[in-house]
N, CA, C and O atoms as a GROMACS GRO file, in nm:
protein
  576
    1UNK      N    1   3.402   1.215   0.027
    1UNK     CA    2   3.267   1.172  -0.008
    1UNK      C    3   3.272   1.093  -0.139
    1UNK      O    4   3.360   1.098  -0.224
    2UNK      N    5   3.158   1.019  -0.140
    2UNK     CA    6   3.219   0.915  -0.292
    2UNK      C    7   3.094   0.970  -0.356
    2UNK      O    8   2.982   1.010  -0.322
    3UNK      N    9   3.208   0.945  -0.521
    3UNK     CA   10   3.134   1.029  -0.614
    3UNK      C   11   3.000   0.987  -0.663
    3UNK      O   12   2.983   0.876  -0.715
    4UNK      N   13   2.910   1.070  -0.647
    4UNK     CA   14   2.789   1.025  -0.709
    4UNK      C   15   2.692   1.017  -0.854
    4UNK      O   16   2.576   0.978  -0.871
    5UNK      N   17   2.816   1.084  -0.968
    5UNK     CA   18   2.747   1.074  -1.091
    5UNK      C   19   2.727   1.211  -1.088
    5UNK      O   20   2.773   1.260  -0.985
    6UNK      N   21   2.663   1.310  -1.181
    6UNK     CA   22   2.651   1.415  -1.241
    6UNK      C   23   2.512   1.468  -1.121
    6UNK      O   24   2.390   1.449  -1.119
    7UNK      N   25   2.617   1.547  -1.023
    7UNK     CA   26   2.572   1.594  -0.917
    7UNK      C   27   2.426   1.668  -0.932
    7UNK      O   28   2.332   1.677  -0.852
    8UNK      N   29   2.441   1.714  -1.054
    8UNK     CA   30   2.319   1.845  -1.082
    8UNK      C   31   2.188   1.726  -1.078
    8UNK      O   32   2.092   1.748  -1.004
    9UNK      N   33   2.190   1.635  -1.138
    9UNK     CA   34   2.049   1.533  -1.210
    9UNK      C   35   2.018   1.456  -1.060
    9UNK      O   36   1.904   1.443  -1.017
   10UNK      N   37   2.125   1.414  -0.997
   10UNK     CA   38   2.132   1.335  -0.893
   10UNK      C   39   2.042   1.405  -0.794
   10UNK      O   40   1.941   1.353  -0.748
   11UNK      N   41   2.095   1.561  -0.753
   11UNK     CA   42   2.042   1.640  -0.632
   11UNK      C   43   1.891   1.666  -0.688
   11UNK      O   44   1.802   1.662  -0.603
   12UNK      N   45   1.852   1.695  -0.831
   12UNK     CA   46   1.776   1.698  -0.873
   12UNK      C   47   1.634   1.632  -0.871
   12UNK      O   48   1.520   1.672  -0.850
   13UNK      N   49   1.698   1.503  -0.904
   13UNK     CA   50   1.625   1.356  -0.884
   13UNK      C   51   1.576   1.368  -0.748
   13UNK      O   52   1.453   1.377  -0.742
   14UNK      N   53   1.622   1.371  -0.667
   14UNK     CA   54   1.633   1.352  -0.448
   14UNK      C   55   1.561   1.401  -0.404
   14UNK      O   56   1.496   1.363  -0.307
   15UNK      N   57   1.541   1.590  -0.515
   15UNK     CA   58   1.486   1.671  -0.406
   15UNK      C   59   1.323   1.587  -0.471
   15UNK      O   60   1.231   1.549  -0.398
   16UNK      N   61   1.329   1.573  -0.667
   16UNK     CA   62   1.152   1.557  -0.715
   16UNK      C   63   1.096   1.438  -0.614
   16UNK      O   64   0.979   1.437  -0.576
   17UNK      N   65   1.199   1.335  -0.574
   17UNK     CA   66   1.132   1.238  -0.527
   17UNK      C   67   1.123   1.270  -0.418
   17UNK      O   68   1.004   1.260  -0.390
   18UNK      N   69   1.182   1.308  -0.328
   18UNK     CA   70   1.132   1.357  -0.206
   18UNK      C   71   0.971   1.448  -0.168
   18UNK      O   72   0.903   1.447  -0.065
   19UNK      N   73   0.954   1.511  -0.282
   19UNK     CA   74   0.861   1.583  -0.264
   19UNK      C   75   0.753   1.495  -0.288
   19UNK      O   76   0.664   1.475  -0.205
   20UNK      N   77   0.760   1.433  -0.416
   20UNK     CA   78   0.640   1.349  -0.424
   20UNK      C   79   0.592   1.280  -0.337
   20UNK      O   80   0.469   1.276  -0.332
   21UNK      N   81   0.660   1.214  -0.254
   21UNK     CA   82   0.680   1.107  -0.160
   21UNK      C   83   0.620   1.164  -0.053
   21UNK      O   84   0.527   1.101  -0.004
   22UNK      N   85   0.657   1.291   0.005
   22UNK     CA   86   0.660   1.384   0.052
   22UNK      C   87   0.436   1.438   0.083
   22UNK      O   88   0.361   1.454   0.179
   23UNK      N   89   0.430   1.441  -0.030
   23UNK     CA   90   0.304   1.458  -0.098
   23UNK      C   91   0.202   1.362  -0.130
   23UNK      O   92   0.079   1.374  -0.130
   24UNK      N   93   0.292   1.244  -0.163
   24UNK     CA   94   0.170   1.133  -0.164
   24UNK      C   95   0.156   1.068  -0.026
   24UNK      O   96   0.050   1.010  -0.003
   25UNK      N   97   0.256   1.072   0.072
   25UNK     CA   98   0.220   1.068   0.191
   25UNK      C   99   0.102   1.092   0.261
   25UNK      O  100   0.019   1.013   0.306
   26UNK      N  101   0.109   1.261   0.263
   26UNK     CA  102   0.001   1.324   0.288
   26UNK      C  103  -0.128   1.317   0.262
   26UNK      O  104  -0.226   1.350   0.327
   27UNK      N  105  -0.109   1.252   0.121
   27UNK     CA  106  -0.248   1.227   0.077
   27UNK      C  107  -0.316   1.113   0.130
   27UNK      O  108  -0.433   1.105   0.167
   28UNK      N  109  -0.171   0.973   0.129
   28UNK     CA  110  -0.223   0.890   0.181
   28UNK      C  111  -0.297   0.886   0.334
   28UNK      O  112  -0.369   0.795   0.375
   29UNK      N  113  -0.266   0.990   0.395
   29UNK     CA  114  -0.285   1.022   0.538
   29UNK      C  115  -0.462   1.054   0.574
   29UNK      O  116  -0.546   1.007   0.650
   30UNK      N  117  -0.455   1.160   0.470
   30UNK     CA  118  -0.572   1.192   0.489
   30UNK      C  119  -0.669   1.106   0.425
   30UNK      O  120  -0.784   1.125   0.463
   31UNK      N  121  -0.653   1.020   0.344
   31UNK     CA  122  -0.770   0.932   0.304
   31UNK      C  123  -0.791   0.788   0.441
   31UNK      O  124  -0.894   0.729   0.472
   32UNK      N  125  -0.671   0.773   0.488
   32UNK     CA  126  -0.669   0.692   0.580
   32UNK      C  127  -0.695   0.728   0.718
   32UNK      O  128  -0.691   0.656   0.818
   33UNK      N  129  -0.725   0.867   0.703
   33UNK     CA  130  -0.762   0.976   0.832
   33UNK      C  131  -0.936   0.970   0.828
   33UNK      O  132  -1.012   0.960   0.924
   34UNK      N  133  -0.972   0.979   0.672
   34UNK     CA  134  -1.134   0.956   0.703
   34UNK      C  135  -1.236   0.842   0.782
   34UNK      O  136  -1.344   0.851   0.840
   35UNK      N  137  -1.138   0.727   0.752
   35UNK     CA  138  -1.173   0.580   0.798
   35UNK      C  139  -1.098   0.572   0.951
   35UNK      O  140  -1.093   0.458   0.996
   36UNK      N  141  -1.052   0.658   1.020
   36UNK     CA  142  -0.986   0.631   1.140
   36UNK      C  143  -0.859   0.496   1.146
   36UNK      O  144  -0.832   0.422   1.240
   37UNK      N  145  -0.796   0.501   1.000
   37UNK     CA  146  -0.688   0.354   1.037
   37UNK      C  147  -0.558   0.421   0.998
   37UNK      O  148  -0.566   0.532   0.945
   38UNK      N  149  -0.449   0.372   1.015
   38UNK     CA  150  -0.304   0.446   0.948
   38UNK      C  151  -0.325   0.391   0.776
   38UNK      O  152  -0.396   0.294   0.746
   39UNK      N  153  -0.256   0.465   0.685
   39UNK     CA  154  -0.184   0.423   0.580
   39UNK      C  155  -0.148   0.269   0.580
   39UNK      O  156  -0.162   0.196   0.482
   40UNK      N  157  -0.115   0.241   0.662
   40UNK     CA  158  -0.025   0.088   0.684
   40UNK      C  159  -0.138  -0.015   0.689
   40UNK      O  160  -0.123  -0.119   0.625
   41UNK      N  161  -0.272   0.012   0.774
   41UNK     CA  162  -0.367  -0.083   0.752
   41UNK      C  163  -0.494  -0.058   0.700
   41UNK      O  164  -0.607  -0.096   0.732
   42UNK      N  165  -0.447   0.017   0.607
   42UNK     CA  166  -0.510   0.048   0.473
   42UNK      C  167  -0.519  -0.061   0.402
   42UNK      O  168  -0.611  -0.136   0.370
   43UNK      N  169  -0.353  -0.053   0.375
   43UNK     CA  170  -0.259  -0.113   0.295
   43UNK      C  171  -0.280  -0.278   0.323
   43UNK      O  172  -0.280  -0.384   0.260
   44UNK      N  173  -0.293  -0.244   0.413
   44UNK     CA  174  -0.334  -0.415   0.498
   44UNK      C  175  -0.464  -0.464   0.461
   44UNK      O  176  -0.485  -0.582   0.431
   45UNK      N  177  -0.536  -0.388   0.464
   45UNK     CA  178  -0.702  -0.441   0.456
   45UNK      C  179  -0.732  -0.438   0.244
   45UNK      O  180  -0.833  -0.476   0.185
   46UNK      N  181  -0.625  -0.390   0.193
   46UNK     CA  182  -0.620  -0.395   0.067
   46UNK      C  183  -0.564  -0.482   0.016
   46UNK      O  184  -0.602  -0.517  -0.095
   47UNK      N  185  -0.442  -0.556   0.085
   47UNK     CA  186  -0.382  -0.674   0.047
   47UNK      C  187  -0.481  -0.785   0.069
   47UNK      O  188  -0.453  -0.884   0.002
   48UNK      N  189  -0.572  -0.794   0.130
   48UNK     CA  190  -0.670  -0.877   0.239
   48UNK      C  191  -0.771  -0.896   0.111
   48UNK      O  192  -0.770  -1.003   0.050
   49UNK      N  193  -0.875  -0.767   0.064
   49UNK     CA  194  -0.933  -0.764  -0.020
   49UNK      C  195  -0.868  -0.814  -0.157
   49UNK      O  196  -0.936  -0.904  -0.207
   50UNK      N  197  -0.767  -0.785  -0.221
   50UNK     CA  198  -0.680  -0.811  -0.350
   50UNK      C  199  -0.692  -1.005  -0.374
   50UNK      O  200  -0.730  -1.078  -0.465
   51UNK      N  201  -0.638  -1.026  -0.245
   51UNK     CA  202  -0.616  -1.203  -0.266
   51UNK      C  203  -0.713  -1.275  -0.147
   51UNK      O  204  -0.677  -1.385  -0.104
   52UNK      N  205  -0.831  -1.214  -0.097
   52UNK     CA  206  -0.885  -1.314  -0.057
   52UNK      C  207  -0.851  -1.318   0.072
   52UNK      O  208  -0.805  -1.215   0.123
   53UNK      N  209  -0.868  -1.441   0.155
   53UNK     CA  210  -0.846  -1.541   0.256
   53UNK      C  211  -0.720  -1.555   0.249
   53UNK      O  212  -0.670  -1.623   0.159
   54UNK      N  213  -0.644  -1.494   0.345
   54UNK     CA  214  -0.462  -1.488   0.322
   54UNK      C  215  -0.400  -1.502   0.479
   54UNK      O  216  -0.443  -1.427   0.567
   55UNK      N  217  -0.312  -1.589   0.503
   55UNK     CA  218  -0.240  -1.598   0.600
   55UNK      C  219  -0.139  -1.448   0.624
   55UNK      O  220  -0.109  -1.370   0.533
   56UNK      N  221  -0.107  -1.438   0.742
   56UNK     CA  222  -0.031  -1.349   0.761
   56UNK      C  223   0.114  -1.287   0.724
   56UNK      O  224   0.159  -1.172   0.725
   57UNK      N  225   0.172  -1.426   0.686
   57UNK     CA  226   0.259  -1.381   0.642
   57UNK      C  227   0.270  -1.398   0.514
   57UNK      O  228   0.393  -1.394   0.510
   58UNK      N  229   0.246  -1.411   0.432
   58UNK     CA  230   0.230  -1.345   0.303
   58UNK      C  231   0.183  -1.146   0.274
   58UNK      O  232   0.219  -1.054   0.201
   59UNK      N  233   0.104  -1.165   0.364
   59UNK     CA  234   0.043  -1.020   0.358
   59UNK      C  235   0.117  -0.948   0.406
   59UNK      O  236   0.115  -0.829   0.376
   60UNK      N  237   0.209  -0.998   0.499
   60UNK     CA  238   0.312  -0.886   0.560
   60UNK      C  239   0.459  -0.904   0.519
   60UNK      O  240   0.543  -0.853   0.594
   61UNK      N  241   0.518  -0.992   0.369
   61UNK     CA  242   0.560  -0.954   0.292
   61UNK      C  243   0.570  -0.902   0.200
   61UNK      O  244   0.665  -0.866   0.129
   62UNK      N  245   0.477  -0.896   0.196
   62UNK     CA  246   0.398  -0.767   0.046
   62UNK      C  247   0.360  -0.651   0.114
   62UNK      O  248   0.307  -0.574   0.035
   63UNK      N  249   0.365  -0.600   0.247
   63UNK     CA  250   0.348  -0.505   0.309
   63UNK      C  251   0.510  -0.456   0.335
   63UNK      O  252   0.534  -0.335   0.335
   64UNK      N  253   0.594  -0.531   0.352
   64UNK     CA  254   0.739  -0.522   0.391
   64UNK      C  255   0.742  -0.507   0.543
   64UNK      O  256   0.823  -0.439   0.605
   65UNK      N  257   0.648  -0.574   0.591
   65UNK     CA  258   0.664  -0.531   0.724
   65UNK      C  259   0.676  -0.664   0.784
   65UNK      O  260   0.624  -0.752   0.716
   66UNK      N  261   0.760  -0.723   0.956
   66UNK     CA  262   0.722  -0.839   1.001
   66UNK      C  263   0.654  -0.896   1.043
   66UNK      O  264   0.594  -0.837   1.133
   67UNK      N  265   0.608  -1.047   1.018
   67UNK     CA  266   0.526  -1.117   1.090
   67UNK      C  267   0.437  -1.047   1.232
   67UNK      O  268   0.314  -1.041   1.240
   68UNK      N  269   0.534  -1.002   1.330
   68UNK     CA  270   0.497  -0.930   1.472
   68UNK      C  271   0.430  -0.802   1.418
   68UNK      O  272   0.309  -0.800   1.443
   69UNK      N  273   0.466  -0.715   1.364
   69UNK     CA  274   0.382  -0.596   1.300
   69UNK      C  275   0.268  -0.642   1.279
   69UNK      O  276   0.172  -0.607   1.348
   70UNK      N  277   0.255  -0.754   1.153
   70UNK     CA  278   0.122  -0.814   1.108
   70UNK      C  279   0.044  -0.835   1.205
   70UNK      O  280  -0.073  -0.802   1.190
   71UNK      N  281   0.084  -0.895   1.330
   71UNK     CA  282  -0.006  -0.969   1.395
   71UNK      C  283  -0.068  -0.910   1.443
   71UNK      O  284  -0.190  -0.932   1.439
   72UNK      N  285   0.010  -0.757   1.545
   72UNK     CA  286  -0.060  -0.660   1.634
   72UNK      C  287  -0.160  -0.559   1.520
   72UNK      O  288  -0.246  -0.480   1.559
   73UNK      N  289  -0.133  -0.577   1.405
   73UNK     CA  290  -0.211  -0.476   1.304
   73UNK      C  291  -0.352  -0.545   1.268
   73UNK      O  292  -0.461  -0.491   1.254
   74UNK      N  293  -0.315  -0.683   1.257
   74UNK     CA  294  -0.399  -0.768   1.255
   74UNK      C  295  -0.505  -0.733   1.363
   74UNK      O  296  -0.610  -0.671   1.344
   75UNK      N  297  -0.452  -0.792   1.495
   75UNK     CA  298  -0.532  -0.787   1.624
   75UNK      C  299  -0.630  -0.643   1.625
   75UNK      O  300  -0.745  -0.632   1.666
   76UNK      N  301  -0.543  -0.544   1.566
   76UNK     CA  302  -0.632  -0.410   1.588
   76UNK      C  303  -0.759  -0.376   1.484
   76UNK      O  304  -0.848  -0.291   1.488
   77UNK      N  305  -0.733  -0.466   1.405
   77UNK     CA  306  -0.804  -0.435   1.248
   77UNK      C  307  -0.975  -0.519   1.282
   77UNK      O  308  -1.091  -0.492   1.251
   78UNK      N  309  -0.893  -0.655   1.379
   78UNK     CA  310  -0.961  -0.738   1.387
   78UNK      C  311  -1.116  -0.610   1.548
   78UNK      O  312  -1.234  -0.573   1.548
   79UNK      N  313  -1.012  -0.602   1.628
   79UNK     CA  314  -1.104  -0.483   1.733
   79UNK      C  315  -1.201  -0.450   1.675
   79UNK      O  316  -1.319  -0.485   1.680
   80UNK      N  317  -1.102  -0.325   1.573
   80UNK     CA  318  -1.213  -0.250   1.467
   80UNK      C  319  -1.334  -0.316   1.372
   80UNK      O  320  -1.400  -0.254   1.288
   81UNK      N  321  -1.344  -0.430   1.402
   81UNK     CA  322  -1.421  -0.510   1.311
   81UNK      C  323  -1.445  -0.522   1.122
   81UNK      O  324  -1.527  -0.539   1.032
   82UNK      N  325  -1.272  -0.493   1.162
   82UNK     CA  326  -1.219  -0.459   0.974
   82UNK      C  327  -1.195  -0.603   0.914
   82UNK      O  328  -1.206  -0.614   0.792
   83UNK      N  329  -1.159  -0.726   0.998
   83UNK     CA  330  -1.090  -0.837   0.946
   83UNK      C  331  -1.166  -0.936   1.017
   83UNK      O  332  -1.238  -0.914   1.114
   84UNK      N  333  -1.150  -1.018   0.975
   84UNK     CA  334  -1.175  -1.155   1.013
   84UNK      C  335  -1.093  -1.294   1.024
   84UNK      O  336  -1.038  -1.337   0.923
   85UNK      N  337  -1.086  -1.359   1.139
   85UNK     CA  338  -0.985  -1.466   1.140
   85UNK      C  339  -1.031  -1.594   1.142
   85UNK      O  340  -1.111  -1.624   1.230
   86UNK      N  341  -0.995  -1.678   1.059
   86UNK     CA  342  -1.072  -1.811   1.045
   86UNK      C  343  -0.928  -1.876   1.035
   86UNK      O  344  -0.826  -1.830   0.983
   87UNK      N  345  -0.952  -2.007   1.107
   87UNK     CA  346  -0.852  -2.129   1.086
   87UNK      C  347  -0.878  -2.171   0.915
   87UNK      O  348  -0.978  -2.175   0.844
   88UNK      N  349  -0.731  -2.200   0.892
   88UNK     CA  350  -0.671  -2.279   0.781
   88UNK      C  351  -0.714  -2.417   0.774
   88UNK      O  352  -0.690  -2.501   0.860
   89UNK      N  353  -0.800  -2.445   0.635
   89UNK     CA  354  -0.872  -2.603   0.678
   89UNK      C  355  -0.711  -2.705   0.646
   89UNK      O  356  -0.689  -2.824   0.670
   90UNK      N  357  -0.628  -2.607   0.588
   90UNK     CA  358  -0.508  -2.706   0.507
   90UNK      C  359  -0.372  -2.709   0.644
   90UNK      O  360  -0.269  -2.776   0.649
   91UNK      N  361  -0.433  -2.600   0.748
   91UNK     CA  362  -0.326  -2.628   0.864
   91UNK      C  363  -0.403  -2.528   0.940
   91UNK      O  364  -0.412  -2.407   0.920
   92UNK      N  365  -0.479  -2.634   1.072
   92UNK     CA  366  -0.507  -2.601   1.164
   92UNK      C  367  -0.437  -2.480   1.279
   92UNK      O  368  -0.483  -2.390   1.350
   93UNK      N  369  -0.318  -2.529   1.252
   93UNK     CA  370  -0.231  -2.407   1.340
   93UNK      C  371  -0.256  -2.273   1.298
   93UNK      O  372  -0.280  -2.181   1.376
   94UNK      N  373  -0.249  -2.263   1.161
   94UNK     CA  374  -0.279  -2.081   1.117
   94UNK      C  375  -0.393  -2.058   1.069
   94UNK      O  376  -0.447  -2.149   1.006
   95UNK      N  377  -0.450  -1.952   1.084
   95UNK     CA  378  -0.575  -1.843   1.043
   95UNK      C  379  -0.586  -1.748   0.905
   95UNK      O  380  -0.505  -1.728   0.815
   96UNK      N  381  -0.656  -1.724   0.916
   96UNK     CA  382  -0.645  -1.673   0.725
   96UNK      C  383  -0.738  -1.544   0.816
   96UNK      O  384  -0.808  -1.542   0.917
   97UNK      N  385  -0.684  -1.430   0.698
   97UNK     CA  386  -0.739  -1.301   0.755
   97UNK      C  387  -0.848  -1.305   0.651
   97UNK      O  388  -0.819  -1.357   0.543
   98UNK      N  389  -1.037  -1.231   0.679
   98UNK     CA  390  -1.080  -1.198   0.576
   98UNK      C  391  -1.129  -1.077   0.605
   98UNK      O  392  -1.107  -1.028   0.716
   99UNK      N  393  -1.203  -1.008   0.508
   99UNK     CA  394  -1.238  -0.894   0.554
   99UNK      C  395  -1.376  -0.871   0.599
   99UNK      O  396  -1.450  -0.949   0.538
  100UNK      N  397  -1.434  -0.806   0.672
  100UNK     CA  398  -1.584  -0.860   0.748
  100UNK      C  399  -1.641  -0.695   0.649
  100UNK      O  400  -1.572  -0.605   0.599
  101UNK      N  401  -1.741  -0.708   0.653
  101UNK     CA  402  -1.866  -0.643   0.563
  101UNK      C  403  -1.798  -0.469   0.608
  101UNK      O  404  -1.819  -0.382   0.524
  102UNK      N  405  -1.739  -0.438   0.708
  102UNK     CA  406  -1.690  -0.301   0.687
  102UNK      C  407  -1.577  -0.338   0.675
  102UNK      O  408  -1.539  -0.305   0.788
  103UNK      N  409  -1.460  -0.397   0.613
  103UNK     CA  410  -1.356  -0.380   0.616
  103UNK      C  411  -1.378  -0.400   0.443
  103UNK      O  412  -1.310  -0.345   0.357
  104UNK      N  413  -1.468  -0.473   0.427
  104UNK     CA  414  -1.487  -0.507   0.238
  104UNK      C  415  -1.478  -0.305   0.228
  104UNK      O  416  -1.380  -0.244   0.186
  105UNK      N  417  -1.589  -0.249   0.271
  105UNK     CA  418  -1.666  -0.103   0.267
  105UNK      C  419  -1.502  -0.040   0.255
  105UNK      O  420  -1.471  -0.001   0.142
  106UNK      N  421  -1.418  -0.032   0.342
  106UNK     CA  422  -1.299   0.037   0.373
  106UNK      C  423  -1.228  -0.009   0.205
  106UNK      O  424  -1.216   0.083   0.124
  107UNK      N  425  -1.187  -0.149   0.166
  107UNK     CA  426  -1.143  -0.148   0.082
  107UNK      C  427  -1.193  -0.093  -0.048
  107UNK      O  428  -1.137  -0.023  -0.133
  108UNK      N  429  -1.310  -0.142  -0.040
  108UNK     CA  430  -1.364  -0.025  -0.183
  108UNK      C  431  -1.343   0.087  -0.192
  108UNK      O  432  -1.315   0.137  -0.301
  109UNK      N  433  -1.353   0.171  -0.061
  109UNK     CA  434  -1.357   0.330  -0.063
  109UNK      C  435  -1.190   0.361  -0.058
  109UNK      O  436  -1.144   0.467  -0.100
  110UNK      N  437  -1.107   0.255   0.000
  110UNK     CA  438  -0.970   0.318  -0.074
  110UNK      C  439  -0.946   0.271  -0.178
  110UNK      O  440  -0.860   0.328  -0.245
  111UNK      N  441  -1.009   0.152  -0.232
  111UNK     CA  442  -0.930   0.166  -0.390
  111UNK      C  443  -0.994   0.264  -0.476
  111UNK      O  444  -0.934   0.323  -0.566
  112UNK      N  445  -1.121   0.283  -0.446
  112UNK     CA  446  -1.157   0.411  -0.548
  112UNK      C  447  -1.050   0.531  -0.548
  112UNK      O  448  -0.987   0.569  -0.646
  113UNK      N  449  -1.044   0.575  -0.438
  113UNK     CA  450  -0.923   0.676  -0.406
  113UNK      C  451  -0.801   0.681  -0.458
  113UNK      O  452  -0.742   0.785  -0.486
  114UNK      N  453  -0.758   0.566  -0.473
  114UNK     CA  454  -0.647   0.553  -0.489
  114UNK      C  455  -0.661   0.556  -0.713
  114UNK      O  456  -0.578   0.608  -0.789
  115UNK      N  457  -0.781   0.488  -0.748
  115UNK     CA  458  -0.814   0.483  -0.924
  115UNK      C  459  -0.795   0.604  -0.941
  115UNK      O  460  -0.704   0.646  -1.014
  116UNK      N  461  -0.910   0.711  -0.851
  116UNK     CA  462  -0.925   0.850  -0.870
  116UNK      C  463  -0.798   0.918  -0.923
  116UNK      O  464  -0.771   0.964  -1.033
  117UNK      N  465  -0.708   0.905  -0.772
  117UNK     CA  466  -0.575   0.952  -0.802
  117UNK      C  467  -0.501   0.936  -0.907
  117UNK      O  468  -0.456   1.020  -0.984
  118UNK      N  469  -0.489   0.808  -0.906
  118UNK     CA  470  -0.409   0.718  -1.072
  118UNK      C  471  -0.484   0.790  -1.205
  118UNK      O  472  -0.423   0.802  -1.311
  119UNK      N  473  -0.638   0.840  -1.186
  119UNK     CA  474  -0.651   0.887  -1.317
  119UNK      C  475  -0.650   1.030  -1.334
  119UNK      O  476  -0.672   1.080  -1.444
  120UNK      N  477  -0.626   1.096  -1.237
  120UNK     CA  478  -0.576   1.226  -1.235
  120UNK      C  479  -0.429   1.266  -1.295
  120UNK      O  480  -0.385   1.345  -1.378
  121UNK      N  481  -0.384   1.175  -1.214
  121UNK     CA  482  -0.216   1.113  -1.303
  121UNK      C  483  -0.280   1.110  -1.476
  121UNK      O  484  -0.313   1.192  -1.562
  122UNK      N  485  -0.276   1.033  -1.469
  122UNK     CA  486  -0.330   0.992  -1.628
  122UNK      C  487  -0.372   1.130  -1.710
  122UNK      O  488  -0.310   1.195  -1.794
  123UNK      N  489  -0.473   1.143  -1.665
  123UNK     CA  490  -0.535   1.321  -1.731
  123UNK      C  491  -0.403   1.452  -1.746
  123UNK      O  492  -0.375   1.540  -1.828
  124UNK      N  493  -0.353   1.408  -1.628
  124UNK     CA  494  -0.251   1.520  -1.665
  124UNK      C  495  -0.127   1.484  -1.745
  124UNK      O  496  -0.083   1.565  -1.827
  125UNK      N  497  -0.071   1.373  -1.727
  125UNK     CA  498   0.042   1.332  -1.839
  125UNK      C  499  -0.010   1.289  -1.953
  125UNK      O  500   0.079   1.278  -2.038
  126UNK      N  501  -0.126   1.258  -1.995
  126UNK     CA  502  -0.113   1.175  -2.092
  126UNK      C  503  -0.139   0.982  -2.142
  126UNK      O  504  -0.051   0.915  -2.089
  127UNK      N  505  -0.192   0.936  -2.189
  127UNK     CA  506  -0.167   0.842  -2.217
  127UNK      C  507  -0.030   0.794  -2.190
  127UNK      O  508   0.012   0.738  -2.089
  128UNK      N  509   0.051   0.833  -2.329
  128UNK     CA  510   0.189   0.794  -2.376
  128UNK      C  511   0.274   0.819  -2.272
  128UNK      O  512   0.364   0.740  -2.240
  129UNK      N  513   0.255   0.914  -2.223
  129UNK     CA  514   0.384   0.954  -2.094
  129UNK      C  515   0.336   0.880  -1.943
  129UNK      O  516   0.421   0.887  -1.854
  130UNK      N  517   0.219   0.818  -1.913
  130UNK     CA  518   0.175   0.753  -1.810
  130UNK      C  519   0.239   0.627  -1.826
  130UNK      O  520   0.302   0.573  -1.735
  131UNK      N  521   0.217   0.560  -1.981
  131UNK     CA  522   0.278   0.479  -1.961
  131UNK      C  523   0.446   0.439  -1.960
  131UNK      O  524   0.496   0.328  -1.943
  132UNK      N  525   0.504   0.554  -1.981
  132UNK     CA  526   0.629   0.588  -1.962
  132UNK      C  527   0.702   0.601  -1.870
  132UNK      O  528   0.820   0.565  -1.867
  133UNK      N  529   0.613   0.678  -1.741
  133UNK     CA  530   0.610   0.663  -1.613
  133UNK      C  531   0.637   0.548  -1.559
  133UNK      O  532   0.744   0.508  -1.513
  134UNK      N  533   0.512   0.484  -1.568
  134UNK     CA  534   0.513   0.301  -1.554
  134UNK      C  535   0.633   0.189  -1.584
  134UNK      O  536   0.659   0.079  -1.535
  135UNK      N  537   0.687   0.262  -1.680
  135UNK     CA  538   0.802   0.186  -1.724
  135UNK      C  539   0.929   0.217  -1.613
  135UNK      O  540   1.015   0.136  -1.579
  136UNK      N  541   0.912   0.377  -1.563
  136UNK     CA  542   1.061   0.426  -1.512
  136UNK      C  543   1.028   0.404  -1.377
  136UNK      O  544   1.105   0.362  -1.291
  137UNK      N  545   0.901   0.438  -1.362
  137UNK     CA  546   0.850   0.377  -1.190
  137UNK      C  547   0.927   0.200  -1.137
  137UNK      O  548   0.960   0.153  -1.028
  138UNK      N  549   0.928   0.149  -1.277
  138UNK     CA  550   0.929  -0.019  -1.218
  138UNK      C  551   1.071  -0.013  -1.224
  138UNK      O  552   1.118  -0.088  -1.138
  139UNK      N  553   1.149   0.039  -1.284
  139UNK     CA  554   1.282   0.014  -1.279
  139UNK      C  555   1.325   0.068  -1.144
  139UNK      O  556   1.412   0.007  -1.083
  140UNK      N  557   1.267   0.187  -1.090
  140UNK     CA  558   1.323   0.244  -0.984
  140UNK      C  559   1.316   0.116  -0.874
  140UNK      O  560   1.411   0.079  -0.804
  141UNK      N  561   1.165   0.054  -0.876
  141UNK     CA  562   1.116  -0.041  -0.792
  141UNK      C  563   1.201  -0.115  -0.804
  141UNK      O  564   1.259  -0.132  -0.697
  142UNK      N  565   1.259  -0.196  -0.921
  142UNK     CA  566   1.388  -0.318  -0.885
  142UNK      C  567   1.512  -0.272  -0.842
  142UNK      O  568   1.575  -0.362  -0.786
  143UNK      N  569   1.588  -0.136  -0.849
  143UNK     CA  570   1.698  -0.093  -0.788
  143UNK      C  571   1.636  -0.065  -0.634
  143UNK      O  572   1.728  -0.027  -0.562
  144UNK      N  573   1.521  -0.072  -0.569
  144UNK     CA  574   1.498  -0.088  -0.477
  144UNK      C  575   1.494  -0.215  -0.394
  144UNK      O  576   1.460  -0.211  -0.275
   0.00000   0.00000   0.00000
């Protein structure tokens, strides 16, 4: 087996992040359980709200997911009467997703959720150590 560095911090590290992960999952589940959509087009209808009038694939690289994912998530969001598709005046061929008057509703009520959470974080660490967090959170994010 190849060596992994000071086994104790390592197994350590695996199990905290696992749990969190583990946990914010869940949470994410159930807030995305109230609105009847997955986590994923949550996430979708929040990228949508964040920047506007957005082609698909942009949104489904910032989702990490492919084009084909996007589209069928799209198509379903669109059912649900969460999104909206309008042609591109700058290229007729593609559509820009927007969000229609309940999908705006969906994004507000998860980003509150999601502030809520973030300031619960906050309340319990601290100022100084939140933003400390922030610092070790982003590094993890670029070794990712």
């Amino acid at each position: 087996m190849e060596e992994i560095g000071n086994k104790y911090i390592v197994t350590k590290l695996n199990k905290t992040i696992t749990l969190f992960f583990e946990k914010l999952s869940e949470w994410e589940e159930s807030v995305a359980r109230k609105v009847n959509l997955t986590p994923r087009q949550c996430h979708a209808i929040s990228e949508i709200g964040e920047c506007g009038p957005a082609r698909m694939k942009p949104i489904s690289e910032r989702l990490g997911v492919t084009t084909g994912t996007m589209t069928i998530m799209a198509d379903r969001l669109d059912r649900l009467k969460m999104v909206k598709r309008q042609t591109d005046t700058n290229d007729k061929r593609a559509s820009l997703l927007t969000l229609s008057d309940k999908g705006k509703a969906v994004y507000e009520e998860h980003t509150l959720h999601h502030l809520r959470l973030s300031h619960e974080f906050v309340t319990a660490l601290g100022e100084e150590d939140a933003e400390l967090l922030i610092k070790l959170i982003d590094k993890m994010n670029d070794v990712l």
